[in-house]
PLY file of the C-alpha trace (Angstrom):
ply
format ascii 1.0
element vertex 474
property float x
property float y
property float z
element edge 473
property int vertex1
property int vertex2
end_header
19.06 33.50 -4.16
21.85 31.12 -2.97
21.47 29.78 0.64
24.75 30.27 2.32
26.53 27.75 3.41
26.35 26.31 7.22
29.46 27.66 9.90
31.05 24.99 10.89
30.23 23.28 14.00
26.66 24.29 13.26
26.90 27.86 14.67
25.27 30.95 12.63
27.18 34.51 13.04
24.83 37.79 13.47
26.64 39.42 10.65
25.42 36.53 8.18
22.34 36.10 9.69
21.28 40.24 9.57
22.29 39.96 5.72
20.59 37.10 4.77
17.40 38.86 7.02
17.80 41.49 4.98
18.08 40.61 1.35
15.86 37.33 2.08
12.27 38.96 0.94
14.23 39.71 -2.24
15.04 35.94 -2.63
12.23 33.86 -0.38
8.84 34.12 1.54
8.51 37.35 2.95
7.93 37.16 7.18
4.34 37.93 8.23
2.54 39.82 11.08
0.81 37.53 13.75
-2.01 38.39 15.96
0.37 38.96 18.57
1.85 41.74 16.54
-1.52 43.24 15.40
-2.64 43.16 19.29
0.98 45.03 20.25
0.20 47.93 17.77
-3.71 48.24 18.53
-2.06 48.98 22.06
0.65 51.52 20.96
-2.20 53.10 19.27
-3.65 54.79 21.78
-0.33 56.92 21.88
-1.11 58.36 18.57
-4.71 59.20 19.75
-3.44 61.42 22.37
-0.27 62.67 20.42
-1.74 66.26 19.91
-0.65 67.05 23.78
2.21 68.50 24.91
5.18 66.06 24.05
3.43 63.52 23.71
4.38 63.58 19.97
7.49 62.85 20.59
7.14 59.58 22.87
4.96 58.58 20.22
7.85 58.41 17.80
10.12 57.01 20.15
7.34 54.38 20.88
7.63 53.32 17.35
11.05 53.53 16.88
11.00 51.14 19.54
8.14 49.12 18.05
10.24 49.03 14.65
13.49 47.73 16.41
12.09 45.43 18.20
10.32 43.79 15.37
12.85 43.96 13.25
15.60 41.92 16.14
12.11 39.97 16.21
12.52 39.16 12.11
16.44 37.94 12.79
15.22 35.38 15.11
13.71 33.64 12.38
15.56 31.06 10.78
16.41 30.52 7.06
15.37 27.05 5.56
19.06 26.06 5.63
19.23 26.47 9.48
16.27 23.75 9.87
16.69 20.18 8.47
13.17 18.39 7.90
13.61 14.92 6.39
10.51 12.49 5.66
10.74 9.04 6.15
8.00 6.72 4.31
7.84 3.13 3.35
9.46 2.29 0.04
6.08 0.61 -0.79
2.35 0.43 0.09
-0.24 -1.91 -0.67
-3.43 -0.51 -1.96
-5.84 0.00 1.10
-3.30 -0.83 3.35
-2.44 1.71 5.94
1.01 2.41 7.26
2.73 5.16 9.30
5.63 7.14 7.94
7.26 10.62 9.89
8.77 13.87 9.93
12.33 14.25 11.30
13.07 17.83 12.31
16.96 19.27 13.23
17.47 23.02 14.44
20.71 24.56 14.03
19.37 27.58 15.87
20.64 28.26 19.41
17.36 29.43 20.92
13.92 26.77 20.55
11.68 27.24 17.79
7.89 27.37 17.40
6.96 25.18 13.91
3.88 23.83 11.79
4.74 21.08 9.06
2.52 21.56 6.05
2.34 18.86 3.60
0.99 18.31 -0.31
0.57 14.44 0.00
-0.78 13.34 -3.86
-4.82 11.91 -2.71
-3.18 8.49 -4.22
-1.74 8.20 -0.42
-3.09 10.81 2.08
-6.09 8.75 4.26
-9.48 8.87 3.02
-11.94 11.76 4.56
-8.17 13.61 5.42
-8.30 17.20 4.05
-5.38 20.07 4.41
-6.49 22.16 7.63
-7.71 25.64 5.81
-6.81 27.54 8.38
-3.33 27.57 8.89
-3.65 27.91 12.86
-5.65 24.72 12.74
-2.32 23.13 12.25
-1.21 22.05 16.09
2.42 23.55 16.79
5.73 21.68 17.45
8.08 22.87 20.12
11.83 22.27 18.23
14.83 22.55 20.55
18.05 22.54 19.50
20.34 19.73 19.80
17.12 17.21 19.98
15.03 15.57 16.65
11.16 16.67 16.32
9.43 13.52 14.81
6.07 14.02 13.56
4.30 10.70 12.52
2.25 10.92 8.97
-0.65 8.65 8.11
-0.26 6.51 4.71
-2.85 4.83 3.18
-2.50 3.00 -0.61
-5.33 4.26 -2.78
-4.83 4.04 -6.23
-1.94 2.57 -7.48
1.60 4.08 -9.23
4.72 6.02 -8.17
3.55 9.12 -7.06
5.77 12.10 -5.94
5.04 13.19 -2.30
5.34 16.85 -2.77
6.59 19.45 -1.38
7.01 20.30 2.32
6.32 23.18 4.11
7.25 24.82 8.23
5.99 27.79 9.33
8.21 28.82 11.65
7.08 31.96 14.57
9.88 34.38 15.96
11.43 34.17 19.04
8.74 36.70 20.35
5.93 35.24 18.38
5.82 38.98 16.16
6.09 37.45 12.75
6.42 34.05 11.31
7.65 32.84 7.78
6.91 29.98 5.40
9.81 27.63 4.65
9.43 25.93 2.02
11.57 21.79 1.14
11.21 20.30 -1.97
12.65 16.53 -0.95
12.89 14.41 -4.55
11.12 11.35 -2.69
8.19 9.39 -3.87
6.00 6.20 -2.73
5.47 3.30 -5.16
1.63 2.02 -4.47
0.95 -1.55 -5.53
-1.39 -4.41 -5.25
-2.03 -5.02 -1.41
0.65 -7.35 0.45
-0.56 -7.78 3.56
-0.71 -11.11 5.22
2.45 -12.28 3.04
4.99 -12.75 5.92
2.05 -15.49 7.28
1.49 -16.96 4.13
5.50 -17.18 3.23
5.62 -19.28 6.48
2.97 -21.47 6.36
4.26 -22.38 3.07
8.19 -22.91 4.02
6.90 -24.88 7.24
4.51 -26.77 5.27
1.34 -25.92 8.23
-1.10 -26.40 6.17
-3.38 -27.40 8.85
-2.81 -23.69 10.38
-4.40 -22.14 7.14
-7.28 -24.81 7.37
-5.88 -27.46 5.11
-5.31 -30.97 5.97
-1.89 -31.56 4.81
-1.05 -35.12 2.59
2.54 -35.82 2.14
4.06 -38.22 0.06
6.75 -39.96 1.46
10.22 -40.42 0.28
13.88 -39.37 -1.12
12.76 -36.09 -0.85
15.12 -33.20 0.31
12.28 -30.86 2.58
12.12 -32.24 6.49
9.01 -33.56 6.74
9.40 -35.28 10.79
10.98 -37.93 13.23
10.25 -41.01 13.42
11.26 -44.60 15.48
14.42 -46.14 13.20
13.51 -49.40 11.35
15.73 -52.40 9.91
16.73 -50.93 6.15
16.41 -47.27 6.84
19.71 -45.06 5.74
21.93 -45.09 8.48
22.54 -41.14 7.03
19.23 -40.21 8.39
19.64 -40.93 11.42
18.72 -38.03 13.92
21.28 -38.45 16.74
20.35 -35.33 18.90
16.62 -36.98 19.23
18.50 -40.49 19.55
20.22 -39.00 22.64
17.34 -37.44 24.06
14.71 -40.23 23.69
17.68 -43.07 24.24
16.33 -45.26 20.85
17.48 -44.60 17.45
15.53 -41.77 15.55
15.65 -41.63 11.82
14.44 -38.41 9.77
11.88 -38.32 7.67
11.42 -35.99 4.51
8.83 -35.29 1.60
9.12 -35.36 -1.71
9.59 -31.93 -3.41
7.99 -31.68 -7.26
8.32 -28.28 -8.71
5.08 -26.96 -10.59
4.68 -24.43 -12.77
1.31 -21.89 -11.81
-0.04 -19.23 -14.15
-2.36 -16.23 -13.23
-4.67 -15.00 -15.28
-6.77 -12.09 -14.04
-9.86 -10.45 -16.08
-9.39 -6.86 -16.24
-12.98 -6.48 -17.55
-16.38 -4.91 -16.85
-17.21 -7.07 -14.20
-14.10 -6.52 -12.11
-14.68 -2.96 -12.41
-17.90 -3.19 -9.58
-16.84 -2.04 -5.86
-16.37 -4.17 -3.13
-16.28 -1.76 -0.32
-14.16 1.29 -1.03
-11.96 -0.79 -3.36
-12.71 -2.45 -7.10
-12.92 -5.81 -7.00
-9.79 -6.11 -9.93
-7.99 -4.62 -6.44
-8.66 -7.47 -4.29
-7.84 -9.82 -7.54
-4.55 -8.26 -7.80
-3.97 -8.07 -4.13
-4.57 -12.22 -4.20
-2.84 -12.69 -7.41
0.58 -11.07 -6.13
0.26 -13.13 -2.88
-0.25 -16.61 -4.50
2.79 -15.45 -6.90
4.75 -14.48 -3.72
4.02 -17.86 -2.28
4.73 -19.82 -5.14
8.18 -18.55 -6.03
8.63 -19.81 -2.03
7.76 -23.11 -2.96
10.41 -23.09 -5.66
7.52 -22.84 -8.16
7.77 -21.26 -11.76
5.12 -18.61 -11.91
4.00 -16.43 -14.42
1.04 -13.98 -15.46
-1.74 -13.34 -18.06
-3.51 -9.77 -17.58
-6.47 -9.34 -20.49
-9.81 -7.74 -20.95
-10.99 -7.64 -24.68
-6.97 -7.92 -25.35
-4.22 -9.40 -23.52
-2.31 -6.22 -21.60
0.52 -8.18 -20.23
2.48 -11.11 -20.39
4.86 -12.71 -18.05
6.72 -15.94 -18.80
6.81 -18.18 -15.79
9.84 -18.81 -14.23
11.59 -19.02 -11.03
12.86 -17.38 -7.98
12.53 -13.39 -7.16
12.88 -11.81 -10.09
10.09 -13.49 -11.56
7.98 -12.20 -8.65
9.28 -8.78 -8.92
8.08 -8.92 -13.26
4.55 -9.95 -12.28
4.34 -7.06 -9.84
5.73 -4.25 -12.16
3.24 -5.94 -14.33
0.36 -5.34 -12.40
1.41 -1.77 -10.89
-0.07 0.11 -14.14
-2.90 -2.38 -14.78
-5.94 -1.19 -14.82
-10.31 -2.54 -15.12
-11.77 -1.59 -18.44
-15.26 -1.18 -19.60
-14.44 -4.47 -21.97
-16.04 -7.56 -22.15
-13.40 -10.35 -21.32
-12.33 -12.31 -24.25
-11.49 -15.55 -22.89
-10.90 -17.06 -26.29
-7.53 -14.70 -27.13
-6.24 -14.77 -23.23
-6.19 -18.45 -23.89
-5.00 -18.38 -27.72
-2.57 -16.49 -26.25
-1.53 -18.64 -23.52
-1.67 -21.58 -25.95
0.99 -20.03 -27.87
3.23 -18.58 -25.74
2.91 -21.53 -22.70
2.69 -24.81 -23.70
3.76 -26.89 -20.84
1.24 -28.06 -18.48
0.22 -25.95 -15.07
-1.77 -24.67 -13.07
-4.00 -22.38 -14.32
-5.37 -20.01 -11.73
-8.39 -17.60 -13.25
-9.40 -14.70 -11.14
-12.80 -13.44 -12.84
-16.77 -13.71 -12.22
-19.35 -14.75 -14.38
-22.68 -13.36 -14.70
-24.61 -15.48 -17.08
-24.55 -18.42 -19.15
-23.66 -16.65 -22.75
-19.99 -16.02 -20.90
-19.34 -19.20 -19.33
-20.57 -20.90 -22.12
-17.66 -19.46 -23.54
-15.22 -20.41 -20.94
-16.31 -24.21 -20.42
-15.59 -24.86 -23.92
-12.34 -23.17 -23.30
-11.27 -24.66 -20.40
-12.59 -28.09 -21.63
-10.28 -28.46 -24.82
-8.03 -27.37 -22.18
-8.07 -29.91 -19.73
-5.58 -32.38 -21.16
-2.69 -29.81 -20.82
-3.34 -27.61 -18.10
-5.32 -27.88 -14.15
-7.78 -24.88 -14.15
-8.72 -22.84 -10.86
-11.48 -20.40 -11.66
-11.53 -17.84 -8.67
-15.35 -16.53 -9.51
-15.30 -13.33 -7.23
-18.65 -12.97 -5.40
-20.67 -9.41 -5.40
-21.62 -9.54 -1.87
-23.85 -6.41 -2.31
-25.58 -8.30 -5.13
-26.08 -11.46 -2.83
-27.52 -8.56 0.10
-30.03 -7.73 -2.15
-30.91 -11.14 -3.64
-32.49 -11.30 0.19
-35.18 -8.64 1.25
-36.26 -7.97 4.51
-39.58 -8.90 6.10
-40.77 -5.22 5.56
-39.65 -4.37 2.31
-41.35 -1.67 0.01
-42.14 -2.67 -3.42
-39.54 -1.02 -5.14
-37.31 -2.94 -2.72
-39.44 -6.09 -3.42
-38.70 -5.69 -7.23
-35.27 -4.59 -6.85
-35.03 -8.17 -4.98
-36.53 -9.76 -7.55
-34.13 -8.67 -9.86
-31.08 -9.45 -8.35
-32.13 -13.11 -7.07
-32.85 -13.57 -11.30
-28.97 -12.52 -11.43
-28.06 -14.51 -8.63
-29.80 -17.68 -9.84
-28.04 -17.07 -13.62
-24.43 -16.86 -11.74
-25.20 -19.81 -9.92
-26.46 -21.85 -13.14
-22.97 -21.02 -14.73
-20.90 -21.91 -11.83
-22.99 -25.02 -11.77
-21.86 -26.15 -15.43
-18.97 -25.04 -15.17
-18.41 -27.54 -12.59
-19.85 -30.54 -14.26
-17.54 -29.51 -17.00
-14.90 -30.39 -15.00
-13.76 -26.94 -13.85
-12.84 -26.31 -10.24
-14.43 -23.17 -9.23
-13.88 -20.99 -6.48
-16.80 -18.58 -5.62
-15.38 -16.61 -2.93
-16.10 -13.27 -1.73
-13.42 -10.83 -2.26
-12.78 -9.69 1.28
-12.09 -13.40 2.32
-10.62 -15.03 -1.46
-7.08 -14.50 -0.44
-6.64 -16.85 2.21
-9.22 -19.61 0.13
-7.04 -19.02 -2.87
-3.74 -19.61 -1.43
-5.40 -22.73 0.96
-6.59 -24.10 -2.89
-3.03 -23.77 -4.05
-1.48 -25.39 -1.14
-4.05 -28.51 -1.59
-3.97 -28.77 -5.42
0.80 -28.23 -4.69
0.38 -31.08 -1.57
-1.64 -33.55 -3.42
0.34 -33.34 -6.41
-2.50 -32.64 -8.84
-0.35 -31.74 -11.38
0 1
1 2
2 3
3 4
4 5
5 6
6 7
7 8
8 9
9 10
10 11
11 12
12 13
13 14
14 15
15 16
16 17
17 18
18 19
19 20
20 21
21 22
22 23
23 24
24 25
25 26
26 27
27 28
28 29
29 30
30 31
31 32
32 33
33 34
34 35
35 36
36 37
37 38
38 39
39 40
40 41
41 42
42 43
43 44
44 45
45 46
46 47
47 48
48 49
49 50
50 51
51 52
52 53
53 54
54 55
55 56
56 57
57 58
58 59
59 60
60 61
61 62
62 63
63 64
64 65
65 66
66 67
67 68
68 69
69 70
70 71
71 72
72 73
73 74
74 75
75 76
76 77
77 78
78 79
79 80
80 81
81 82
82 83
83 84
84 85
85 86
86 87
87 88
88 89
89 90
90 91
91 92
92 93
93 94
94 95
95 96
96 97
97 98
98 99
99 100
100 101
101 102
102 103
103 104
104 105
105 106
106 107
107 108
108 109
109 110
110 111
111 112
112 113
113 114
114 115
115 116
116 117
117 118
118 119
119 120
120 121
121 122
122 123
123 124
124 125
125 126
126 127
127 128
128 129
129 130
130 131
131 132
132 133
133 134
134 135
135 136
136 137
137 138
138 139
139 140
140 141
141 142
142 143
143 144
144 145
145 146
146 147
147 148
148 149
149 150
150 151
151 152
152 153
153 154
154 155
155 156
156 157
157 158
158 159
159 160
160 161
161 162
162 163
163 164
164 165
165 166
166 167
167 168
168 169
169 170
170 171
171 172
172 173
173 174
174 175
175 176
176 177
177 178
178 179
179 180
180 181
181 182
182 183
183 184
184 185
185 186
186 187
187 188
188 189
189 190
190 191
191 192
192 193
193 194
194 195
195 196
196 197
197 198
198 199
199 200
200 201
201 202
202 203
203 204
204 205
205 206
206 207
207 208
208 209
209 210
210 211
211 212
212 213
213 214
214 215
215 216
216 217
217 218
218 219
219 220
220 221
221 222
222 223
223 224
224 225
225 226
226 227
227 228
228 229
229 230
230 231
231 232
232 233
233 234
234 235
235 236
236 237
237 238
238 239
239 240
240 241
241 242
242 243
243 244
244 245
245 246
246 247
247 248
248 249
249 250
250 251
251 252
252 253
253 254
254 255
255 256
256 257
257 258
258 259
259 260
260 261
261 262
262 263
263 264
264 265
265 266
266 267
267 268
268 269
269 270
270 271
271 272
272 273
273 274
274 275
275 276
276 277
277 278
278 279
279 280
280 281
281 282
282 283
283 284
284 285
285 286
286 287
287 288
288 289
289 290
290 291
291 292
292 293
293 294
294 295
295 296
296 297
297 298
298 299
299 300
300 301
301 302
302 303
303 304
304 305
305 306
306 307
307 308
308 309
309 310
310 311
311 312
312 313
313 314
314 315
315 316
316 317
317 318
318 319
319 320
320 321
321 322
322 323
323 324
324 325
325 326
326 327
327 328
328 329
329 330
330 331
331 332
332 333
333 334
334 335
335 336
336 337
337 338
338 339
339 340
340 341
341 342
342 343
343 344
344 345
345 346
346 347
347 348
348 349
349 350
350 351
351 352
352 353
353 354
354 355
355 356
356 357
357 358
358 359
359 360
360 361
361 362
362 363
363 364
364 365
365 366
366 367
367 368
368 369
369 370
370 371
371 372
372 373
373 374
374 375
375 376
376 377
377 378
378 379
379 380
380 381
381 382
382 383
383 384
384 385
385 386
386 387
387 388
388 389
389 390
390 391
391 392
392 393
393 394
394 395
395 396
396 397
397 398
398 399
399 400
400 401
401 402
402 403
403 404
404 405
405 406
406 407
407 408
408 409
409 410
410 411
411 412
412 413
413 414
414 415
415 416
416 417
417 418
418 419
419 420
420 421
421 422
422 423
423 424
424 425
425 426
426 427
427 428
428 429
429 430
430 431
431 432
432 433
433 434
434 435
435 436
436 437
437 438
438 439
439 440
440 441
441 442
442 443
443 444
444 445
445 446
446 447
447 448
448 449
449 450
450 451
451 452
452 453
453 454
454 455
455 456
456 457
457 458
458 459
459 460
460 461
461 462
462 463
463 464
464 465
465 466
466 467
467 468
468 469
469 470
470 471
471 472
472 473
């Protein structure tokens, strides 16, 4: 049925509100008993027991024509879901395995205070690991809402799997002003949450870049000096310097001529590439490490584009997925990470040989080349040295080789190990010791490698980048 519409000023009339009572099981959620109510008529029910005396019958139908009036007044204390606004407020965005906070807002257009539980269908995409719908719907803790005042309830967001995902519906159950019978409302708000590759840390990394503080992210900073157009500090004025640089605020504070001092700006052009294949399908934690490859690779594009850098992106397993020309500013940022929002690890083996056919084609000037993948044995980065080394005269290659830290834990057994455990060892120190062998080449080949644990590669990638951008590799 049609909700009516709301009185003005906000008040409800008693002649509106009995219809609508009336005719709303025909069109909503019928109300339902509480305990309350079920203790009330176990009570009156010892009336009926002794209703075969004299008049007694009759006080037993009074008492529940009483009963039924009351309950019934009880019922028109309820409010229809126009009479309660419930809004939910959530962050545009979430990182994957980051956690964030969104709420509840709550307004009663009812005169008298209302007892409510908020009931939620949050998609498992962003409801909090181990989190699970209270069964019981008293489990729910109850909200006192009084009129004229806003109810917030704060929810608990964490990323898990990335996509736009519809919230869902939401849900009050709202008790009667005598706490008789209750009813389900039921709000069906068209929002939704976009989860994407993790963010977190970018604000940091955004300033460290504009402010050029290296040193802060444990780089030593070189500068070249000259007609550059980024500040780079003061300094004592000397015979031939351009009287246009001249800093007169510090002249007037230090009483000497101060000139300024700025760096010379060259604008590079970084690619990603990130392996979407079997190897980046292997946890690290809770998360894949592809997550914490794509969590890196949007931050080093995010800090790029703030050093006025082209960027652009190659996503590939067996096949290349995506493709993203590099270019500059925002929108070039905002491609990569629409890009990357449906990507997902395959089963594949990585073919190196079309991501860089591919690359060959389609990007021909020269740039840094930023790999996020891992190699496992020899046969693969075989494959990859000879790649990289016919590529060396065009472009500077970062390999980001992504550690398995549980791999490395069990490379080392304890002093009281079983022998399964022993041989288990065994076996993973052989993988460890092929990994290392193929990092090892790789290196002599000329490649710089990066083998980084994924809980900590972030900050060493975007440190690398700030290096390779500072000392003007390119």
């Amino acid at each position: 049925m049609t909700e009516p519409a709301v009185a003005s000023g906000g008040e409800t009339h008693w002649a509106r509100d009995l219809a609508y009572a009336l005719l709303w099981p025909l069109g909503g959620y019928l109300p339902l008993p509480t305990r309350r109510l079920a203790l009330v008529v176990a009570l009156t029910a010892v009336v009926w027991l002794i209703a075969g005396l004299t008049h007694v019958g009759a006080v037993a139908l009074a008492v529940l024509a009483l009963l039924t009036m009351i309950v019934v007044f009880d019922v028109l204390t309820i409010p229809a879901a126009w009479q309660v606004e419930v809004e939910r407020h959530v962050p545009a965005t979430l990182g994957i395995g980051d956690e964030d906070a969104g709420s509840y807002v709550l307004h009663s257009r009812m005169r008298a205070p209302l007892t409510v539980r908020v009931f939620d269908q949050l998609p498992r995409a962003v409801r909090p690991p181990g989190e699970q719908p209270a069964a019981n719907a008293d489990a729910r803790p109850a909200h006192r809402l009084v009129p004229g005042q806003e109810l917030r309830l704060p929810i608990a967001l964490t990323g898990r799997e990335r996509g736009l995902w519809p919230l869902g519906p939401i849900a009050l159950r709202v008790r009667s002003r005598l706490g008789l019978v209750q009813r389900a409302l039921r709000y069906d708000p068209d929002d939704s949450l976009l989860v994407t590759p993790s963010m977190t840390g970018v604000r940091r990394y955004r300033l460290l870049t504009l402010h050029h503080r290296l040193r802060d992210a444990g780089v030593r900073s070189v500068r070249r000096r000259g007609q550059g157009s980024t500040f780079s500090n003061l300094r004592e004025y000397v015979h031939g310097d351009d009287p246009r640089r001249i800093d007169w605020k510090a002249t007037a504070r230090r009483h000497k001529l101060i000139s300024r001092e700025y760096t010379v700006e060259q604008g590079q052009t970084v690619m990603i590439a990130v392996d979407a294949g079997r190897m980046m399908t292997q946890l690290a934690g809770d998360l894949p490490r592809f997550e914490y490859a794509l969590s890196s690779a949007t931050l080093l594009a995010d800090v790029a584009v703030q050093s006025r850098d082209e960027v652009g992106l190659l996503l590939f397993d067996d096949q290349v997925r995506a493709f993203v020309p590099a270019s500059r500013g925002a929108d070039s940022l905002e491609r990569i990470r629409r890009a990357l929002i449906p990507a997902v690890a395959t089963m594949a083996e990585p073919d190196y040989g079309a991501a860089f056919r591919v690359l060959g084609e389609r990007h021909r000037k020269r740039s840094l080349v930023v790999l996020f993948t891992d190699v496992i044995d020899a046969r693969a980065s075989q494959s990859l040295i000879a790649l990289t080394s016919r590529s060396a005269a065009r472009h500077l290659l970062l390999v980001v080789a992504l550690r398995n830290d549980q791999l490395m834990e069990a490379a080392r057994p304890g002093a009281d190990s079983s022998v399964s455990r022993l041989f288990e060892s065994a076996a993973a120190e052989e993988l460890v010791l092929a990994r290392e062998d193929a990092l090892t080449r790789m290196r002599r080949a000329g490649v710089s490698v990066l083998d980084v644990s994924p809980h900590v590669m972030t900050p060493a990638v975007i440190n690398r980048y700030l290096e390779i951008k500072a000392r003007s590799s390119l």
